[in-house]
N, C-alpha and C positions, 0 to 999 in steps of 0.2 A: 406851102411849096418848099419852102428853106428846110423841113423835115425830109421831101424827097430828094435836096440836092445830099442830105446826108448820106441817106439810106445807099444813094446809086456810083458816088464817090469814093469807093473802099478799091486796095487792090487786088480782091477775089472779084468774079463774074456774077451779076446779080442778074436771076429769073425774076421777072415783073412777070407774075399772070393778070390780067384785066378781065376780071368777069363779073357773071349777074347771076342771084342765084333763081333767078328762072328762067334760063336761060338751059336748053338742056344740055347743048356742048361744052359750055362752061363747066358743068356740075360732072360730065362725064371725067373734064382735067382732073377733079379733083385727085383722083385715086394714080394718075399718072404723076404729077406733080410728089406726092406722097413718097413714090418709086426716085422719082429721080433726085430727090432730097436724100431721101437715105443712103443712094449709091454714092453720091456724090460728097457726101457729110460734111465736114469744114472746108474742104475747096472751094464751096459755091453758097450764095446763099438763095434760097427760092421763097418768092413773098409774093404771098394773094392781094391783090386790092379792087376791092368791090365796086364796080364805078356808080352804081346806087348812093355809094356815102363817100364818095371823092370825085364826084361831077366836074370840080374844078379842071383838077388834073386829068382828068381825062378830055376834058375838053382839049385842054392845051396840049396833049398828045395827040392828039387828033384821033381817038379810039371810037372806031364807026362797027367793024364786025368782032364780034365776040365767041372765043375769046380770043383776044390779044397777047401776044406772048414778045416779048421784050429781053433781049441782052445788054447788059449794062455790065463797062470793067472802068474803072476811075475816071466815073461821070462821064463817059460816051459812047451811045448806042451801037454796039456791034452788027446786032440781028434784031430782025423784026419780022411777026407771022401771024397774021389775022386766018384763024382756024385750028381744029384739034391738031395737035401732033404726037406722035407716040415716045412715047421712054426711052427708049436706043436712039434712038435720032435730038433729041434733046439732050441729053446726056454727052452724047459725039458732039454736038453745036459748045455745049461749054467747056469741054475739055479741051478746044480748041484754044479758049482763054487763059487756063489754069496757068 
């Protein structure tokens, strides 16, 4: 857990995706997530984490439907979205933080 207080305490806006990979909405993010990385390049940083192999952490997020999508700017949650969302709208949610 002191790994995720690292990761989410930076002051760029960090995308947490919360997924499974059989999960098929999860798996659809991926190629979204891809987009919104690249438009966004060092402004932001966007990171997958598998709740298969970080149970923990997702417990204590309380991550029920997948996937979970997550804003984070210097260790405090902005935004929060249980479901797909698309690349333009994601994109607009973090530039809000830049």
């Amino acid at each position: 857990m002191s790994k995720f207080g690292e990761l989410i305490d930076v002051n760029i806006p960090v995308l947490l995706d919360f997924f499974t990979e059989w999960n098929d909405e999860s798996t659809a993010m991926h190629a979204v997530l891809r987009d919104v990385a690249a438009a966004l390049g060092d402004k932001a940083k966007v990171i997958k984490i598998d709740v298969d192999k970080n149970k923990d952490l997702a417990e204590a997020l309380r991550i029920k439907g997948l996937p979970t999508l997550i804003i984070y700017k210097e260790g405090e949650m902005k935004w929060r979205h249980s479901g797909q969302q698309d690349a333009n709208t994601l994109i607009g949610l973090i530039q809000e933080y830049v």
